[in-house]
C-alpha positions as CSV (number, residue, x, y, z in Angstrom):
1,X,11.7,-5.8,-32.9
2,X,13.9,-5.6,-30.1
3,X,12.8,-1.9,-29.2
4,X,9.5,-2.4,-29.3
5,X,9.4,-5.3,-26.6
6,X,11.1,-2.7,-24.4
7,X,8.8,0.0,-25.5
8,X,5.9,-2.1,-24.4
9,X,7.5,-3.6,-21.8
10,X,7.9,0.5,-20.1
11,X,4.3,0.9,-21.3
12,X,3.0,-1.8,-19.1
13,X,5.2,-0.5,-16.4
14,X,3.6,2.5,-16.5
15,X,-0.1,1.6,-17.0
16,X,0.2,-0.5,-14.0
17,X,1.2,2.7,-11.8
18,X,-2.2,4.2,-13.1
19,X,-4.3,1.0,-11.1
20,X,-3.1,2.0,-7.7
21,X,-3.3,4.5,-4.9
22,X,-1.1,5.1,-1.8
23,X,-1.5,7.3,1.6
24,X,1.1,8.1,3.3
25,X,0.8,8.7,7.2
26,X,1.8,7.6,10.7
27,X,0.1,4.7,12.4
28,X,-2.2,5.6,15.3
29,X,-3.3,2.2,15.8
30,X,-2.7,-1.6,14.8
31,X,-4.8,-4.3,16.2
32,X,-2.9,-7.8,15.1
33,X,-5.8,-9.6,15.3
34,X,-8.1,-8.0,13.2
35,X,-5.2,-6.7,10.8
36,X,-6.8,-3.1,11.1
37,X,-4.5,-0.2,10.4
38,X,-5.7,3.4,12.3
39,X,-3.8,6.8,11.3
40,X,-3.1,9.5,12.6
41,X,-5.6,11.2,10.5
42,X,-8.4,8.9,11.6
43,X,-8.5,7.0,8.5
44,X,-8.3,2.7,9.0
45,X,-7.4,0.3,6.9
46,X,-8.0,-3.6,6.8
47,X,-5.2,-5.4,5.7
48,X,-6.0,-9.3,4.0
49,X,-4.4,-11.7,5.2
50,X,-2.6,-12.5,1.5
51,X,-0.6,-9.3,2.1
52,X,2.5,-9.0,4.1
53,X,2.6,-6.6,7.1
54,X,6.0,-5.7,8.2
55,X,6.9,-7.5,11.5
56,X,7.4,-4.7,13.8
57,X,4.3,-2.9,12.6
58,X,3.5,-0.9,15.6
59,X,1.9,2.8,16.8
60,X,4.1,5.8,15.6
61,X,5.7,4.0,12.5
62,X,5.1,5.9,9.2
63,X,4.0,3.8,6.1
64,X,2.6,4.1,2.9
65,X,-0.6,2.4,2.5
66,X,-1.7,1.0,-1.3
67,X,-4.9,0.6,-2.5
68,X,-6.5,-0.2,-5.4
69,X,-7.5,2.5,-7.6
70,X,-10.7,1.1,-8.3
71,X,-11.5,0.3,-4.7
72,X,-9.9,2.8,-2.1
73,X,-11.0,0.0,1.0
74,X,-9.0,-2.9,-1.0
75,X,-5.3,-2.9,0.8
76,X,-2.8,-4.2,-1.9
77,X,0.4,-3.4,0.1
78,X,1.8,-1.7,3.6
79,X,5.0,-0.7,3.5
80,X,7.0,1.5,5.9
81,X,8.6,5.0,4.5
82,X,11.5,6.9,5.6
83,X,10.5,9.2,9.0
């Protein structure tokens, strides 16, 4: 019984992997007020306000951008990457 808990457990993991999207890129632009997120490579992003931006967010920082799968304009997370 024990094994199979785990085994779903790692299914779910998994699964949930499959519901989301990420870009990677350098940030062109940030406009605080808006919570609008331009690349490099011309693409913007809105971030909600229910989802955390890192402090320092600023122009020339690279981060990985989530979306969701099923809706590429929904921002789920912004996190910064290793340069």
């Amino acid at each position: 019984m024990r094994k199979l808990v785990l085994a779903l457990g790692a299914a779910a993991l998994m699964t949930g992997a499959a519901w989301a999207a990420s870009a990677d890129g350098v940030v062109k632009e940030f406009n605080k007020d808006t919570r609008v997120v331009t690349m490099e490579d011309g693409k913007s992003y809105t971030v909600p306000a229910d989802v955390a931006l890192p402090a320092d967010l600023a122009a020339g920082m690279k981060v990985t951008v989530t979306t969701a799968d099923d809706d590429a304009t929904k921002v789920t997370a912004l996190t910064m990457s290793a340069m």
